[in-house]
N, C-alpha and C positions, 0 to 999 in steps of 0.2 A: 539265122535259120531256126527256124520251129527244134529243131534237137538240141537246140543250145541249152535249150528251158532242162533242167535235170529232175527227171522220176515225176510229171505234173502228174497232180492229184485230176479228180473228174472235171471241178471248177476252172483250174487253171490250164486244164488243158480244152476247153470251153471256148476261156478265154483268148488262149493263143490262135486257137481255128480263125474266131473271131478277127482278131487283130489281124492277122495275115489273107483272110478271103473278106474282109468288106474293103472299099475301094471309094474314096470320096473326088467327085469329080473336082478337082481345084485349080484350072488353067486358068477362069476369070479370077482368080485370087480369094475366093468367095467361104471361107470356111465356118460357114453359118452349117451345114452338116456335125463338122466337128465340135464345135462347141455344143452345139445341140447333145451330143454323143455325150461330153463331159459334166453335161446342166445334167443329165437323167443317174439318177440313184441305181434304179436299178440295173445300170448294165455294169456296176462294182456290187460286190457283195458286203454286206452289211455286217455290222459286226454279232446280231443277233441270228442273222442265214448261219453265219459263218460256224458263230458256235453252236447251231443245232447241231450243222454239219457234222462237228466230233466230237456231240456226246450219241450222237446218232452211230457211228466209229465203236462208242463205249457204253455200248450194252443199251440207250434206249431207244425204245421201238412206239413210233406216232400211230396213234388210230386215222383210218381216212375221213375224211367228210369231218372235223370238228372246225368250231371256230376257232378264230385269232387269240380270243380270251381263253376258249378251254386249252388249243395249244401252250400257250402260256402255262395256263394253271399245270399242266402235263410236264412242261418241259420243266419248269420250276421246283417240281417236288420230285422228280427224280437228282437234280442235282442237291438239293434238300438232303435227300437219305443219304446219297453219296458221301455227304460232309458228314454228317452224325454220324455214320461208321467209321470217317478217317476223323474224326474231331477237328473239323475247320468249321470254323465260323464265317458266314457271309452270313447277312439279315436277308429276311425273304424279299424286303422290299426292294432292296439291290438287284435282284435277279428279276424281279419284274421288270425292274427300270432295262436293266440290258437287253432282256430278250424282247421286249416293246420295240425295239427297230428305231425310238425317237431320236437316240443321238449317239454318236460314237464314243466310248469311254476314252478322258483326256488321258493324257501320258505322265502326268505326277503321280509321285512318288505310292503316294496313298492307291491310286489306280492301280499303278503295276503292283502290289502286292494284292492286292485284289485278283488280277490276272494268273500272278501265280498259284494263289491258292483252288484257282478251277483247275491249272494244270496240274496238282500234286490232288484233286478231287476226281479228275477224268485218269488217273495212274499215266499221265502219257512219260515217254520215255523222250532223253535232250532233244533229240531230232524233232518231235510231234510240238514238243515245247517251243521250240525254234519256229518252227512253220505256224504255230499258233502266232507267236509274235510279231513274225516277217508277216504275215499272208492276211491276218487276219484283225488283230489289234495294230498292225502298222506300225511298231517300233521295235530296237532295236531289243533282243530277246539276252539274258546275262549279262550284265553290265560286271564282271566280277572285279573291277576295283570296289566297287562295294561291297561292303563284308555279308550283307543281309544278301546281298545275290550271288556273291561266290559261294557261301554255305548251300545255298537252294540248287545250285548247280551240283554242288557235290552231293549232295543227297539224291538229288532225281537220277543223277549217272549210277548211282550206287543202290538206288528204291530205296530209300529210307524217307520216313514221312512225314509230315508237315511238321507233327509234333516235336518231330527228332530235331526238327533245321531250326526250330524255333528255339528249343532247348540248348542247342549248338551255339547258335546267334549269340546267346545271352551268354552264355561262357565264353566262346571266342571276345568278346565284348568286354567281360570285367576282367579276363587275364590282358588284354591289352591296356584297360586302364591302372592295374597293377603294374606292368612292366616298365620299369626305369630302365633296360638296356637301352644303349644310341642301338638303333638302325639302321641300316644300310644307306646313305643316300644317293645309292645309284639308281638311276630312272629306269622304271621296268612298265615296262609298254603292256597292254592289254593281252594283245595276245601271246604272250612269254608267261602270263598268269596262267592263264586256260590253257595253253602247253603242260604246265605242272599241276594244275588241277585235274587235268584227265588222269594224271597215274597215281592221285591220290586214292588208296583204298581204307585208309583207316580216318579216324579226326584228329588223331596226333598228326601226323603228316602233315593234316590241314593248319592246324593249330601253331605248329613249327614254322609254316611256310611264311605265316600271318606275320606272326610275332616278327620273326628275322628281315622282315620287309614293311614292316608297318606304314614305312613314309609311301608309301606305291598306292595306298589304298584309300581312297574318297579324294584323287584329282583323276579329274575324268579327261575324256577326248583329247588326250596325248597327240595319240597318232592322227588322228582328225583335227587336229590344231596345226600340225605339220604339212597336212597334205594342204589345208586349205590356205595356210602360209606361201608354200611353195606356187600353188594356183594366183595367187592374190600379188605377188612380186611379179609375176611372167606379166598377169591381165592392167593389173591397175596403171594410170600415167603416174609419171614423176615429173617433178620441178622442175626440170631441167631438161625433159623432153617437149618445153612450151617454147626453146630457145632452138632444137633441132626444127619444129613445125613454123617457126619465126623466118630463118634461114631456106629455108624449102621456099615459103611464098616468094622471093627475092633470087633465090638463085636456085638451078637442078642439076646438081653435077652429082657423079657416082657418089663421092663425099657424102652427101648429105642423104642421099641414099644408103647408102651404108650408115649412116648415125641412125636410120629410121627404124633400122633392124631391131635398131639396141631397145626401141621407148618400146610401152607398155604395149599390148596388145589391142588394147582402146584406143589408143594412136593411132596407132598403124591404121587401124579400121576405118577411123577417124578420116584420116589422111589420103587414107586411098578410095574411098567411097562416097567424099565430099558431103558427110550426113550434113544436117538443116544445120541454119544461121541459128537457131535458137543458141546453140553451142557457143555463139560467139567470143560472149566473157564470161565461160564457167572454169572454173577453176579444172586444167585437166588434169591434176592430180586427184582429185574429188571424188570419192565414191559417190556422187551424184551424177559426174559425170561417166565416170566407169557405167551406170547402173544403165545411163540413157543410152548409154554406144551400146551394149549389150541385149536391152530390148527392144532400141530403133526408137522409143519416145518415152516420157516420162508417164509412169505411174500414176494416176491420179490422184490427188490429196487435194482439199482446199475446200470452199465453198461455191453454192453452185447456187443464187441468190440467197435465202434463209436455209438451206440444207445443208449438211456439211458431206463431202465426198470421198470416201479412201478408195482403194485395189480392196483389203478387206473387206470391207462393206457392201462393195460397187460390182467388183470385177463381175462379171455373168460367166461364175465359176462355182463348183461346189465347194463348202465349205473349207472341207477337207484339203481342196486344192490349195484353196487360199490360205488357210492355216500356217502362220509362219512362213510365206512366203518372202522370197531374198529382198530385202526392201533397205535400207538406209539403217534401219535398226537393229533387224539383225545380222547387218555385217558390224555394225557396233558392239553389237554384245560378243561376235566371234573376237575382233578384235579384244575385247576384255575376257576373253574367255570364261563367258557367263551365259553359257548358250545353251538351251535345251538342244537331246541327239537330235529332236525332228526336224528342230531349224538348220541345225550344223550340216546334217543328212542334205535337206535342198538346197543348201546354199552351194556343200559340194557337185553334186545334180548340175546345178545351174553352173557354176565357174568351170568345170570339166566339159561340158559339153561348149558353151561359148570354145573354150581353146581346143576345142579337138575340132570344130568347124571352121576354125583361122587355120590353123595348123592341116586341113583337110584342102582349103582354097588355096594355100602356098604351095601345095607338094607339086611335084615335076608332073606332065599331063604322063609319062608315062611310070611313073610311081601307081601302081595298081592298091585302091584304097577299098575292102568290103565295108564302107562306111558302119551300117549296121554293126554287123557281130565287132569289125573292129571297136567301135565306140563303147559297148555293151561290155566289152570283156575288158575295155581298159578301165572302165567305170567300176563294173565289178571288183578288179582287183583294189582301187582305193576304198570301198565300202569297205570290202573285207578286210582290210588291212587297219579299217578304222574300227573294225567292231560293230560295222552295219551290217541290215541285210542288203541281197542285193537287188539290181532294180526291178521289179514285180508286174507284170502287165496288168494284175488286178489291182494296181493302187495308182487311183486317178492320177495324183502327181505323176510317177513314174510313167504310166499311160502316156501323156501330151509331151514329155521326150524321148518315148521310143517311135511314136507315131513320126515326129519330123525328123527325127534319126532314120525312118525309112523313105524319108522324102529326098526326089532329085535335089530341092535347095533348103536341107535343115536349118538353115540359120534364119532364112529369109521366111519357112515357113514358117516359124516358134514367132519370128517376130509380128506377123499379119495375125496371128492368130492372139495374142496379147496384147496388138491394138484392135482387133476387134470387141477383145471380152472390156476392153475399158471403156469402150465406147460409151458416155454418158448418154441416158434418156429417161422419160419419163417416169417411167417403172422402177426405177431407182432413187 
């Protein structure tokens, strides 16, 4: 429901009118609309719209009728001054490049310091910071197993400023490499950090917290490694569910019915849906396999005469969309837990939704399901519990799973619409 959305700014509440009063006609299966919808930049906010938007918020005011270049040059030098008053450094040529609209600032390391120094230049306060990073920049906002973002967090809760967190950082930093005490090695989750950083008021406090926990700080996605574990045992086959599917061809008794329960959720799909012969000898333990039962066909990869063809490259999707998209590798690197939050964020996205729409076609016809908000609010609680944001109607990905989260057949919808955007052709 539209009041799910909590306190939308002008944008996002834009976008929800949006989302909820356009209507794509889809009976012949035809979702050349909706992709259309996803191909157009402008129906997302840019990250350049985004941040005029608040510093427009923080004090500056556009003349009407100027060019693209003189908006730039205007926008540019008031964040300029801003910095010289709080002594933050960005170069001018950085702020051109961002507020130019050409490409979305990436999510390394270098980036988000970048990002934070506009939030400690525009004074916002954690919440604005937050919504800057969910709404706007697209990633996850505090990462505070990090020491350089749990200081930034402590300071912006407390208004202390850039120079202070900087100052901080480097002290927190060589007392930690001074300290020979052992550490705790109990594992302390993300958000049990930011529990005790909000009641931090002084840098001792912080400092104490540090030190006494040190082993907790620079291994990331904890709790997102957990969830997506627990996701990835329910979906994936196993060895030994190819001996369940062995017995089913041969004989149907409740038995074997009953073992069916037990295989992966790919299985089951598998099994009961009768997908294509391609499947024949693929390994149904195989994240290749999981990856084809989940989007109804294979992804594109390979060569297509002299051209060579990916889902990156190819798919007739925005960038953005396709950016780490769940693909063979980065369920690889979750498994090594060597995963940036953007990839880990979709991969979760994508394995929650697959099993809430198995787990949606199983339930009893009189088990009453609000697919929608149900879906959204079970998804939400594993973002937040990972230290995401949560799912955002202005962020294309997010967009193409709430749209067939509002559809009569969400699964069957995600799937047409993912062989549509693969669809090879010339223009590609």
């Amino acid at each position: 429901m539209r009041d799910r959305y909590e306190v939308p700014g002008d944008f996002t509440k834009q976008k929800i009118d949006e989302f909820w009063d356009t209507h794509y006609d889809s009976d012949d299966d035809d979702y050349g609309d909706i992709i259309d919808y996803l191909n157009t930049a402008e129906n997302f906010r840019t990250f350049d719209e985004g941040l005029t938007e608040f510093i427009k918020k923080h004090g500056y005011v556009e003349e009407d009728g100027l060019s693209k270049e003189k908006c730039i040059k205007q926008r540019v030098t008031f964040l300029l001054k801003k910095m010289k008053e709080k002594n933050i450094s960005i170069s001018k040529k950085t702020l051109e490049y961002h507020f130019s609209g050409e490409k979305r600032p990436d999510v390394k390391d270098s980036s988000r310091k970048i990002i934070f120094k506009l939030c400690f230049a525009m004074d916002l306060d954690v919440e604005e910071t937050t919504d800057f990073f969910n709404k706007i920049y697209f990633d996850r906002t505090f990462n505070v197993k990090n020491i350089d973002e749990l200081v930034y967090y402590f300071c912006i809760k407390n208004k202390k400023s850039f120079t202070y967190a900087e100052e901080l950082i480097k002290k927190v930093k060589n007392l930690l490499a001074e300290d020979s005490a052992e550490a705790s090695s109990e594992l302390v989750y993300t958000n049990s950090i930011r529990e005790k950083a909000d009641v931090f008021t002084t840098e001792e406090e912080l400092i104490r917290y540090v030190l006494d926990n040190k082993n907790a700080f620079n291994r990331y996605n904890v709790t997102a490694i957990k969830e997506y574990t627990n996701l990835l045992n329910r979906i994936q086959g196993k060895k030994e569910d190819k001996e369940v599917l062995d017995r089913l061809s041969k004989v149907k008794t409740n038995r074997e019915h009953d073992d069916l329960k037990k295989c992966g959720l790919v299985v089951q799909d598998f099994y009961k849906n009768n997908l294509s012969e391609l499947t024949t000898n693929m390994d149904i333990a195989s994240v290749d396999f999981m990856l084809y039962v989940i989007y109804g066909s294979f992804l594109p990869v390979g060569k297509n005469g002299k051209s060579k063809y990916s889902f990156a490259k190819n798919a007739k999707l925005l960038k953005i969309i396709k950016s780490n998209f769940p693909s063979k590798k980065t369920i690889s690197d979750a498994n090594k837990e060597a995963i940036s939050f953007e990839a880990m964020r979709k991969i979760l996205i994508l394995l929650e939704f697959y099993a809430f729409c198995f787990d949606a076609n199983e339930a009893d016809d009189d088990e009453c399901i609000d697919f929608f908000d149900d879906f959204k609010d079970q998804m939400n609680d594993i973002l937040d519990s990972s230290g995401m944001g949560p799912l955002y109607v202005g962020n294309p990905y997010d967009w193409l799973f709430l749209y067939c989260a509002k559809c009569d057949n969400p699964l069957d919808v995600f799937r047409s619409i993912i062989d549509d955007v693969c669809a090879l052709d010339d223009e590609n």
